[in-house]
TORKOL-4160 file (C-alpha; in steps of 0.2 Angstrom, whole numbers, padded with zeros to 4 digits, m for minus):
342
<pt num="1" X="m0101" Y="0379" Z="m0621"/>
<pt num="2" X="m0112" Y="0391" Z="m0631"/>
<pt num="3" X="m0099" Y="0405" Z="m0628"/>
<pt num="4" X="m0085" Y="0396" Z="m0631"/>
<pt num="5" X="m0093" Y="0391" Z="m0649"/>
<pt num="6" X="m0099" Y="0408" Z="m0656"/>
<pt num="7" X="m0085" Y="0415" Z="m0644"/>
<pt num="8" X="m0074" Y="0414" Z="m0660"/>
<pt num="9" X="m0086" Y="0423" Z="m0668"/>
<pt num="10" X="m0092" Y="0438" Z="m0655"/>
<pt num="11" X="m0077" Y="0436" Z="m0640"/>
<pt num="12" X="m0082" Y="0452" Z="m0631"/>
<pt num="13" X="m0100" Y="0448" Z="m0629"/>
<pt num="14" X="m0096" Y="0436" Z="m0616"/>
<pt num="15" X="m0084" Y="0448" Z="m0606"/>
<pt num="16" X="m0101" Y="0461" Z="m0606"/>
<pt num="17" X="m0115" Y="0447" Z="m0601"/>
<pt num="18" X="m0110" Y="0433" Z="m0589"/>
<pt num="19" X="m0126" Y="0428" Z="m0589"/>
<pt num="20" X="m0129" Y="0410" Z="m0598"/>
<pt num="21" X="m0147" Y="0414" Z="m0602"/>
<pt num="22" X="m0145" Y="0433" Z="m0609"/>
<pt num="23" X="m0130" Y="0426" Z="m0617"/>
<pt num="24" X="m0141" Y="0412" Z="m0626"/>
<pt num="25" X="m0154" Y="0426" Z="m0628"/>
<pt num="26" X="m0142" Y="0437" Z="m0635"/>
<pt num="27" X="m0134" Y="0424" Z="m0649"/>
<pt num="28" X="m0150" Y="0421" Z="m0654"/>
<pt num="29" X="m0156" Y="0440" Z="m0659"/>
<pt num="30" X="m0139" Y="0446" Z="m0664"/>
<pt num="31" X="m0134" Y="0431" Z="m0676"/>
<pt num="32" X="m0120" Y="0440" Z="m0689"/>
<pt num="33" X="m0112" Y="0455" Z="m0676"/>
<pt num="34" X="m0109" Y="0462" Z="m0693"/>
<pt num="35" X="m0127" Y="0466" Z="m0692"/>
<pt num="36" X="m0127" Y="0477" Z="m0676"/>
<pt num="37" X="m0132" Y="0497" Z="m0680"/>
<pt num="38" X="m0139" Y="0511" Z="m0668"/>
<pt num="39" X="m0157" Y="0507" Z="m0675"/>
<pt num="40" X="m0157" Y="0491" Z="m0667"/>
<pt num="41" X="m0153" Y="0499" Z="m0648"/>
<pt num="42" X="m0168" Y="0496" Z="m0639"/>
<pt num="43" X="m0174" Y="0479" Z="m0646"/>
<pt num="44" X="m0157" Y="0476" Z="m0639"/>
<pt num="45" X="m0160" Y="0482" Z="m0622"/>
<pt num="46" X="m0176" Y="0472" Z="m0621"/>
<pt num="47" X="m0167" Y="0457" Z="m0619"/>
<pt num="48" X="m0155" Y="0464" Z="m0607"/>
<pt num="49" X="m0167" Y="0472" Z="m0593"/>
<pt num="50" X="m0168" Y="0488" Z="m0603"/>
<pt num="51" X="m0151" Y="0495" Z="m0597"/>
<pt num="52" X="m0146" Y="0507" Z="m0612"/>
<pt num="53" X="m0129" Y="0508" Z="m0608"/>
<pt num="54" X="m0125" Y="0489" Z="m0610"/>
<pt num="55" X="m0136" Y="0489" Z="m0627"/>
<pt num="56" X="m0124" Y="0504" Z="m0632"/>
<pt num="57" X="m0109" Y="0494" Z="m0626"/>
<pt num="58" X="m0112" Y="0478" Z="m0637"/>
<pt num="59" X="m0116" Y="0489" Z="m0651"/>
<pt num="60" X="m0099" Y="0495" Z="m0652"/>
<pt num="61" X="m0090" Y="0479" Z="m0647"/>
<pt num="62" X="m0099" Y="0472" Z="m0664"/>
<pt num="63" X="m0091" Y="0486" Z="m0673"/>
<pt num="64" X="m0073" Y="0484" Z="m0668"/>
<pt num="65" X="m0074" Y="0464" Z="m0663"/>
<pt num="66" X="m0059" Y="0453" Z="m0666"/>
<pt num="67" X="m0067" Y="0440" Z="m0670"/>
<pt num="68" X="m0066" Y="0429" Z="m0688"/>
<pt num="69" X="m0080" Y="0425" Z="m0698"/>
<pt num="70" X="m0091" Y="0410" Z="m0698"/>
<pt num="71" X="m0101" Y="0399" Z="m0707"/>
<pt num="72" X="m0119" Y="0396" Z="m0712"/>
<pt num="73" X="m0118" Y="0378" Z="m0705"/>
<pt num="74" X="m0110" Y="0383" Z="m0690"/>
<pt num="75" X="m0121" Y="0399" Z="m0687"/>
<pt num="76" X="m0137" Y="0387" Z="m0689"/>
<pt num="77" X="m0131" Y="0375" Z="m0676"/>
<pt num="78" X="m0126" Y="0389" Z="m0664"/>
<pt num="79" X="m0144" Y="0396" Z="m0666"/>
<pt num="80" X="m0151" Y="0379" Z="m0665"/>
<pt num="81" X="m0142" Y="0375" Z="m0647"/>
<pt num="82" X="m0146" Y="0394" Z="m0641"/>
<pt num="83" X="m0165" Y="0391" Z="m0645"/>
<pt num="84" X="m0163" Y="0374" Z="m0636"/>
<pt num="85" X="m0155" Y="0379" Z="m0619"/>
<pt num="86" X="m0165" Y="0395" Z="m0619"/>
<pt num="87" X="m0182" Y="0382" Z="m0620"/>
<pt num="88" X="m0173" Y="0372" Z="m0606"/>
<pt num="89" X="m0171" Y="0387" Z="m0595"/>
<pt num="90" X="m0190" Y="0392" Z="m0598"/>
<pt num="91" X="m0195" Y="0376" Z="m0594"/>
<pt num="92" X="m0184" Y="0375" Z="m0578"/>
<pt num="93" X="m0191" Y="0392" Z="m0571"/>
<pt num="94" X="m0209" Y="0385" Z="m0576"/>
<pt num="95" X="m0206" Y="0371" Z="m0564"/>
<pt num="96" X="m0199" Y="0379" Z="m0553"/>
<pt num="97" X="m0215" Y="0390" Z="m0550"/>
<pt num="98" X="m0225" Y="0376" Z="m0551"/>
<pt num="99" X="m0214" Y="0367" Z="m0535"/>
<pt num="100" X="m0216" Y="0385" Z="m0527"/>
<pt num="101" X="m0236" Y="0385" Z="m0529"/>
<pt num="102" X="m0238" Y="0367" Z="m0524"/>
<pt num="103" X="m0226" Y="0368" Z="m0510"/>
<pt num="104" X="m0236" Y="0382" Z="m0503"/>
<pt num="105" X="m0252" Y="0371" Z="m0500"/>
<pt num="106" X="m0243" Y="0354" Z="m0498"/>
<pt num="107" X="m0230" Y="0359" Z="m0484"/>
<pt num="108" X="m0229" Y="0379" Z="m0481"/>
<pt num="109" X="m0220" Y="0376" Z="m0464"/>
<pt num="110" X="m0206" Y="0366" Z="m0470"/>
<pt num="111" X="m0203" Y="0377" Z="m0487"/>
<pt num="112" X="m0204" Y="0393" Z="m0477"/>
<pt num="113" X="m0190" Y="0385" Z="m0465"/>
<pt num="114" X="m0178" Y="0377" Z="m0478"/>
<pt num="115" X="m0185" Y="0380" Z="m0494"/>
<pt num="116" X="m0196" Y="0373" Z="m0507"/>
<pt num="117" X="m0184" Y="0363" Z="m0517"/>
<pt num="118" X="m0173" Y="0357" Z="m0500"/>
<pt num="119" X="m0191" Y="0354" Z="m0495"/>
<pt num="120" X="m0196" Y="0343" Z="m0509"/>
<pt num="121" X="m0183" Y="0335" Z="m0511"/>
<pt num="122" X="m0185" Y="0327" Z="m0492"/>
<pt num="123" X="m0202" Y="0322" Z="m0493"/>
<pt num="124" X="m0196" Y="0314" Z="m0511"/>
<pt num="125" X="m0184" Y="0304" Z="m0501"/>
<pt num="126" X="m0197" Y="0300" Z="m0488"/>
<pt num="127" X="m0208" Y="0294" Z="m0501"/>
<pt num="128" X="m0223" Y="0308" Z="m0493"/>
<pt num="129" X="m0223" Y="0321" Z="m0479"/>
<pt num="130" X="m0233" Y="0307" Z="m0467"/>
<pt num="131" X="m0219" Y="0296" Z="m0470"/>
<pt num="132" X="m0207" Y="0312" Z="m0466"/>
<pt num="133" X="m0215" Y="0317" Z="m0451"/>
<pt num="134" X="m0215" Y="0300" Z="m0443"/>
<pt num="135" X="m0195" Y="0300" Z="m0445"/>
<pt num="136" X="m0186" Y="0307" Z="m0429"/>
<pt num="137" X="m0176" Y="0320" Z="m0431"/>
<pt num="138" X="m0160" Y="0311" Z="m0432"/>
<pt num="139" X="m0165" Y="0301" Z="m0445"/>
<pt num="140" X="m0172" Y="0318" Z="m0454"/>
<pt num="141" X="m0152" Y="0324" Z="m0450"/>
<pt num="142" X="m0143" Y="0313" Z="m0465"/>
<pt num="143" X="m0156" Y="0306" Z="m0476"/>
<pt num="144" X="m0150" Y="0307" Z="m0493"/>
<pt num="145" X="m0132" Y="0302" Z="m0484"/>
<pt num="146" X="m0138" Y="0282" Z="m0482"/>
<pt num="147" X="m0122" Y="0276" Z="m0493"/>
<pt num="148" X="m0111" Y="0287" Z="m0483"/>
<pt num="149" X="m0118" Y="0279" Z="m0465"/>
<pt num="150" X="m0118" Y="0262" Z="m0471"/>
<pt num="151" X="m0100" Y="0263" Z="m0476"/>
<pt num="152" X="m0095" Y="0271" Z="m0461"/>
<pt num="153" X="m0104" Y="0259" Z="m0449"/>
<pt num="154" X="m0096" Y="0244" Z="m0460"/>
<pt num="155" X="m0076" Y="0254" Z="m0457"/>
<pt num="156" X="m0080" Y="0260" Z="m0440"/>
<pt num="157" X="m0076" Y="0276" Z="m0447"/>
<pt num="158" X="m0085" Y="0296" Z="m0445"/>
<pt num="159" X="m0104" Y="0295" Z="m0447"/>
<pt num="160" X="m0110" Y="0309" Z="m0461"/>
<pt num="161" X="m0115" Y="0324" Z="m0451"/>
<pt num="162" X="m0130" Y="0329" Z="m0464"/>
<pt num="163" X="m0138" Y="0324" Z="m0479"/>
<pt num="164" X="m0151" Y="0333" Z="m0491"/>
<pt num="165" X="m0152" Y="0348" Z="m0477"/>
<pt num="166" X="m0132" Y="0351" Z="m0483"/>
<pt num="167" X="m0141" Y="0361" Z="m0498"/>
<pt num="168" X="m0151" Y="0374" Z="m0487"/>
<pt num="169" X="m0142" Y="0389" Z="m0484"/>
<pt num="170" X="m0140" Y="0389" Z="m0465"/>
<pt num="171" X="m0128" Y="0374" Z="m0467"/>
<pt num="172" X="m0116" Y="0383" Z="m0479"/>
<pt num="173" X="m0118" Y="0401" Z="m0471"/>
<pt num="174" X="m0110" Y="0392" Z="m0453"/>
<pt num="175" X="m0094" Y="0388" Z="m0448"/>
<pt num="176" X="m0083" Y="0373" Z="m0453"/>
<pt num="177" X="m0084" Y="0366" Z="m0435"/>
<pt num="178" X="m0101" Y="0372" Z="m0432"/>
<pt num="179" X="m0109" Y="0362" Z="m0447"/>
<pt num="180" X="m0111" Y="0346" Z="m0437"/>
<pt num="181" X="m0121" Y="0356" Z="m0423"/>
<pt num="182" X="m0132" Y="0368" Z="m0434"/>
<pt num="183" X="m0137" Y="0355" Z="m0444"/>
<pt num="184" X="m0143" Y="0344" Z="m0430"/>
<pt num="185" X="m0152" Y="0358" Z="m0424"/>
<pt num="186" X="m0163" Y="0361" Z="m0441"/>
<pt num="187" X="m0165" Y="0345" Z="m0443"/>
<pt num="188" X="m0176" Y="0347" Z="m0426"/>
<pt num="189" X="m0186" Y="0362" Z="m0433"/>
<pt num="190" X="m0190" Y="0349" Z="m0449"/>
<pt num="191" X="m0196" Y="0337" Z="m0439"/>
<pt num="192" X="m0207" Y="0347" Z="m0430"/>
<pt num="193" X="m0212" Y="0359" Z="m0444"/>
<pt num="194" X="m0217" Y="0344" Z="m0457"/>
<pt num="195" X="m0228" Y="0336" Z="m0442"/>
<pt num="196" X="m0238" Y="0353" Z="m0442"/>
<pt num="197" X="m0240" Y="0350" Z="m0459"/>
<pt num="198" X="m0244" Y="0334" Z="m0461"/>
<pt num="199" X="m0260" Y="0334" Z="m0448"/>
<pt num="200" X="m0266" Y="0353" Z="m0448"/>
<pt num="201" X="m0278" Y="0357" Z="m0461"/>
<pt num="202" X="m0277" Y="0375" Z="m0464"/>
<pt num="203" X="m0261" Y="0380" Z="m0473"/>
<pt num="204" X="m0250" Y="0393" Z="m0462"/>
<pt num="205" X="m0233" Y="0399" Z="m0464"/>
<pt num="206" X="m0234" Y="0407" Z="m0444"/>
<pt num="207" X="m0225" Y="0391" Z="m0436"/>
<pt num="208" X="m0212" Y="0390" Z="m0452"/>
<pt num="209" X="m0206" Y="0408" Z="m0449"/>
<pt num="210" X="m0206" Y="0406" Z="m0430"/>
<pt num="211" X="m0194" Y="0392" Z="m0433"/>
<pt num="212" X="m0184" Y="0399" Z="m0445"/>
<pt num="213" X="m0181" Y="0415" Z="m0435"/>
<pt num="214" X="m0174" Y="0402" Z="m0421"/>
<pt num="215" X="m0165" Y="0393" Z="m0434"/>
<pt num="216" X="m0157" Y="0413" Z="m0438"/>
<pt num="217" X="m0153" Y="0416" Z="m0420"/>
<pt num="218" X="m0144" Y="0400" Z="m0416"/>
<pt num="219" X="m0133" Y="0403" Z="m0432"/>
<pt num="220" X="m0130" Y="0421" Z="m0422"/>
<pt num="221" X="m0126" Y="0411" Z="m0405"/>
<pt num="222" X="m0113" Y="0402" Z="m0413"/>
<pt num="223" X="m0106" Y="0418" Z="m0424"/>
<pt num="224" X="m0106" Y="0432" Z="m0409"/>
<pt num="225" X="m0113" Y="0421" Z="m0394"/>
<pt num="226" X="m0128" Y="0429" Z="m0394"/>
<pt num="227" X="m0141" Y="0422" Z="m0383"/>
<pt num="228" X="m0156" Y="0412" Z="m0392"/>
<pt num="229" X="m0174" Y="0412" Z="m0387"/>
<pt num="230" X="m0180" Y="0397" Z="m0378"/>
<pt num="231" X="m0193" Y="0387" Z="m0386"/>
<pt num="232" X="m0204" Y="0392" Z="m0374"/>
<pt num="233" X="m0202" Y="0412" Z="m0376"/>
<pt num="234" X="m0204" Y="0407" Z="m0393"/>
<pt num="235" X="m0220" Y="0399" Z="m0394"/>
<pt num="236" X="m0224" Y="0413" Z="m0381"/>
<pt num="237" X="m0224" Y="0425" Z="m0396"/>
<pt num="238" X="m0235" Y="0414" Z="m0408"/>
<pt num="239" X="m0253" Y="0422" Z="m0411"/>
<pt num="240" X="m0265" Y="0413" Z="m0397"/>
<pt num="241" X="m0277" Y="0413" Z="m0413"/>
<pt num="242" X="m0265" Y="0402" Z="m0424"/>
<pt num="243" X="m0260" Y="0391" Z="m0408"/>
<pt num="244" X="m0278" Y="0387" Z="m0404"/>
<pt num="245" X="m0283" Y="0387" Z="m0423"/>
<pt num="246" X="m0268" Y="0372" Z="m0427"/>
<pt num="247" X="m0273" Y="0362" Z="m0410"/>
<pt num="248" X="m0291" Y="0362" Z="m0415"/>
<pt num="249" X="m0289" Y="0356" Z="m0433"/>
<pt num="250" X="m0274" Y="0340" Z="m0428"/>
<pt num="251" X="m0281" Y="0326" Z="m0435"/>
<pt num="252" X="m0277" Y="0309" Z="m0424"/>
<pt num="253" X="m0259" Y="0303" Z="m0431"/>
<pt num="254" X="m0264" Y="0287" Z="m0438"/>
<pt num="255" X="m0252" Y="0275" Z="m0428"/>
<pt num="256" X="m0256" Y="0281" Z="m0413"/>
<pt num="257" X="m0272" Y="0275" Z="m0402"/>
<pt num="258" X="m0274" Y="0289" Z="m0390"/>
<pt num="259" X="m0273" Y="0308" Z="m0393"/>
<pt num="260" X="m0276" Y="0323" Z="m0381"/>
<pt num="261" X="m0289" Y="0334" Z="m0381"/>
<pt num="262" X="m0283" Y="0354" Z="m0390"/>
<pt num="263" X="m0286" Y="0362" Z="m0374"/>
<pt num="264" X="m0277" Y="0350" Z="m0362"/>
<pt num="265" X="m0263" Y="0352" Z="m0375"/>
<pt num="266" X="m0262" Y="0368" Z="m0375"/>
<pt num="267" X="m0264" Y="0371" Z="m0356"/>
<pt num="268" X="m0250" Y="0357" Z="m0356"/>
<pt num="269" X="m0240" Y="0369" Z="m0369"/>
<pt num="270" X="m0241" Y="0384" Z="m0359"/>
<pt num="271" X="m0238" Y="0379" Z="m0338"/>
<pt num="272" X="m0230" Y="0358" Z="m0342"/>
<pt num="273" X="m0210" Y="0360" Z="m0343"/>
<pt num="274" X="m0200" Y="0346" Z="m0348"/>
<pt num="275" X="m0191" Y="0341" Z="m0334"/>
<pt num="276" X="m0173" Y="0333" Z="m0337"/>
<pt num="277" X="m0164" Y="0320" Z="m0326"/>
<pt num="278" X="m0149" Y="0325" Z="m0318"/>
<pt num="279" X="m0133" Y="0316" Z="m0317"/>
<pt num="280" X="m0134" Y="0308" Z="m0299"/>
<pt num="281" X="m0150" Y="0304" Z="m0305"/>
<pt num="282" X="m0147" Y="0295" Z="m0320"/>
<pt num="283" X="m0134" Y="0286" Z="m0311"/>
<pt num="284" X="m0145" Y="0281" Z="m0296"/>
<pt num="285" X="m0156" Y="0273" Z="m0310"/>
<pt num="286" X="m0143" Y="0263" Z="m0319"/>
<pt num="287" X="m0135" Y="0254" Z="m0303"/>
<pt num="288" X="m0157" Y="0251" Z="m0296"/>
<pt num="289" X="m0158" Y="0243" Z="m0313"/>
<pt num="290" X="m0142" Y="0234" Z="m0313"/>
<pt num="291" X="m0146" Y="0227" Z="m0297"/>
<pt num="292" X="m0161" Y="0221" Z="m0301"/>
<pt num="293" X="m0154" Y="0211" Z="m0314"/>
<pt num="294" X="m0144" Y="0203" Z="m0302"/>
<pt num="295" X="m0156" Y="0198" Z="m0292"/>
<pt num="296" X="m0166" Y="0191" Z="m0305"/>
<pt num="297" X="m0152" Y="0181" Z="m0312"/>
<pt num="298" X="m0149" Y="0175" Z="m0294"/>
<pt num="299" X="m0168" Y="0169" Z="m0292"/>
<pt num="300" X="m0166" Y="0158" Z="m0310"/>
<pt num="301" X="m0150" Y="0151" Z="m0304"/>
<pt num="302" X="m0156" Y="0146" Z="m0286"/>
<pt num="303" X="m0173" Y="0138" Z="m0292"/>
<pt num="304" X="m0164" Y="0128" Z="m0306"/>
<pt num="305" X="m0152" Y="0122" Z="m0290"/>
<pt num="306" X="m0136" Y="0132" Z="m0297"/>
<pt num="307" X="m0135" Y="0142" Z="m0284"/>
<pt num="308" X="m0138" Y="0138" Z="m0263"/>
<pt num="309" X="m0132" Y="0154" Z="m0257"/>
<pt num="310" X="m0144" Y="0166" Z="m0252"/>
<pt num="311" X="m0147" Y="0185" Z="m0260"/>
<pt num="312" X="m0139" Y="0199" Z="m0250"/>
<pt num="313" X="m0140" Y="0216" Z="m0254"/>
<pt num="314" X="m0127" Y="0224" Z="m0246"/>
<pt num="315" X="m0116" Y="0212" Z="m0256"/>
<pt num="316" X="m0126" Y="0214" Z="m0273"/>
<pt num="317" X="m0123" Y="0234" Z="m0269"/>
<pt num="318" X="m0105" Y="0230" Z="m0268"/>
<pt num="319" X="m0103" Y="0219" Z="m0282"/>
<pt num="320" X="m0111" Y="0231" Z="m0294"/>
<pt num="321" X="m0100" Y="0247" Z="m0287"/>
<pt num="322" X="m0085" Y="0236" Z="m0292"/>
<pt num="323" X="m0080" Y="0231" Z="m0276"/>
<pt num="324" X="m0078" Y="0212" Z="m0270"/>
<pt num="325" X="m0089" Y="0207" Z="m0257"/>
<pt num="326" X="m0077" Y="0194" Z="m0248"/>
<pt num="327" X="m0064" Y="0207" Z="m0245"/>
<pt num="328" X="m0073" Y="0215" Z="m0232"/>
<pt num="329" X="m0073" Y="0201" Z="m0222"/>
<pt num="330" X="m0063" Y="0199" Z="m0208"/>
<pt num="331" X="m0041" Y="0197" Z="m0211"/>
<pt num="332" X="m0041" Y="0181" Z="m0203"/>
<pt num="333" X="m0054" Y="0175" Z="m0215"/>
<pt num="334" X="m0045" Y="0181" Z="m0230"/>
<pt num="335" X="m0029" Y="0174" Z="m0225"/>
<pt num="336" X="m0036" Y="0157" Z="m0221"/>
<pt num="337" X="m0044" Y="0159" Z="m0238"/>
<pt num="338" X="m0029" Y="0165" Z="m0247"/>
<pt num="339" X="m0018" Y="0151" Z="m0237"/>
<pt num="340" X="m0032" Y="0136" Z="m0243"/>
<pt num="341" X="m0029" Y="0143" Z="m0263"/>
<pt num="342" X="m0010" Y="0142" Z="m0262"/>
């Protein structure tokens, strides 16, 4: 708005600074471009990183300017807004150092890995960064977006993919279809890196750079398909000093009643690897419990005299593979059967 406004009065200063704070710093020194002489070039550069050539270049746009003249009135309400934004844009870059400062003791991980004002504005949302680092990562993966999910979970439509970590960079520097998946995977690092803030007391930025450098490779995996480092080969690569030094100094998380000792973690951390269930596994699982439950429900129906026929489990096997039981009887039995329901 500011160029527009004195653009009617100085039109080729905006085509030379594009920036919104030169400009307004600019507007305010020149006032009149009638005023504009060769005396005045290097209080001129001052305000635009001491480059000569572009104090030299104003200069003679002043001088052969196709603008109209302007008013008193105008011209002090042009000042007065310059002075204005330009206190706004002090005041924002003040802040901002502030949030770095405080950032840097509060949560150094998690700003190191998305940024301090991604950062802030997360445990802001959490309401603190103990609050933050009991979410799971999932939940950590579209908070901000609670209007979105409700809406969808009310229309059975798309769940949002991401929230407040949409503003990071990694989310805009991936693909359209790799959003979703990059996203899911920093909203992992968050978790972890806000729960090594949250119960380690000395601030370190060690585990925050390790994570963001897997954050860096996986972004390259779904670019070029280069191979990421395991978590394991990561943590490999830590200093043993800072691994020992963040084990020793965990506090005991507040809703938990028991915690491991820091050198049975870290013996767990190095030799203890997760071990995943297969497929046939999991299925094994699933019919044991399914069974189960049908033998249960066949013990409450028999004591309460539903049920007189006595638990087999060959037949409860069957019945939960799908099959029915009196099938594999013998033919004469099924056709007398079928012949007594007809």
């Amino acid at each position: 708005m500011e160029s527009e406004w004195y653009g009617w009065h100085f039109p080729e200063l905006i085509k030379i600074v594009s920036d919104n704070y030169k400009y307004c710093k600019l507007v305010t020194y020149i006032k009149e471009k009638k005023a504009l002489d060769n005396e005045q070039l290097h209080e001129l550069a001052a305000y635009v990183d001491d480059d000569q050539e572009i104090a030299q270049s104003i200069i003679d746009a002043a001088k052969m300017s196709m603008g109209q003249d302007i008013s008193d009135a105008d011209m002090e309400n042009i000042l007065t807004f310059a002075t204005k934004v330009n206190s706004l844009a002090d005041f924002r870059k003040q802040i901002f150092d502030y949030l770095t400062d405080k950032m840097s003791v509060v949560a150094p991980n998690l700003a190191k890995l998305i940024g301090e004002v991604v950062a802030a504005r997360l445990i802001s949302h959490a309401g603190s960064l103990t609050n933050l680092s009991k979410y799971p990562a999932s939940t950590i993966q579209i908070l901000g977006a609670e209007k979105a999910l409700f809406r969808a979970l009310k229309t059975k439509g798309n769940t949002p993919k991401y929230g407040l970590i949409y503003h990071s960079s990694f989310i805009g520097r991936a693909g359209a279809k790799n959003k979703g998946r990059i996203s899911r995977f920093l909203a992992n690092k968050c978790s972890i890196a806000s729960r090594i803030d949250a119960f380690s007391d000395n601030p370190t930025t060690v585990f925050g750079e390790a994570l963001r450098n897997q954050v860096e490779e996986r972004l390259d995996f779904y670019s070029n398909g280069t191979a990421p480092t395991k978590n394991e080969v990561a943590m490999v690569r830590l200093p043993y000093t800072s691994m020992v030094r963040l084990l020793k100094c965990i506090r005991k998380p507040p809703w938990t009643r028991s915690w491991v000792t820091s050198t049975s973690l870290l013996t767990t951390m190095k030799n203890q690897k997760m071990r995943t269930p297969s497929p046939a596994r999991r299925i094994r699982r699933k019919r044991a419990k399914r069974i189960k439950r049908i033998r249960k429900r066949r013990r409450t129906r028999r004591a309460k005299g539903r049920l007189h026929q006595k638990p087999s489990p060959r037949r409860d096997r069957e019945r939960m593979m799908g099959r029915s039981w009196w099938r594999r009887r013998s033919p004469g039995r099924t056709r007398r059967r079928r012949i007594r329901l007809r």
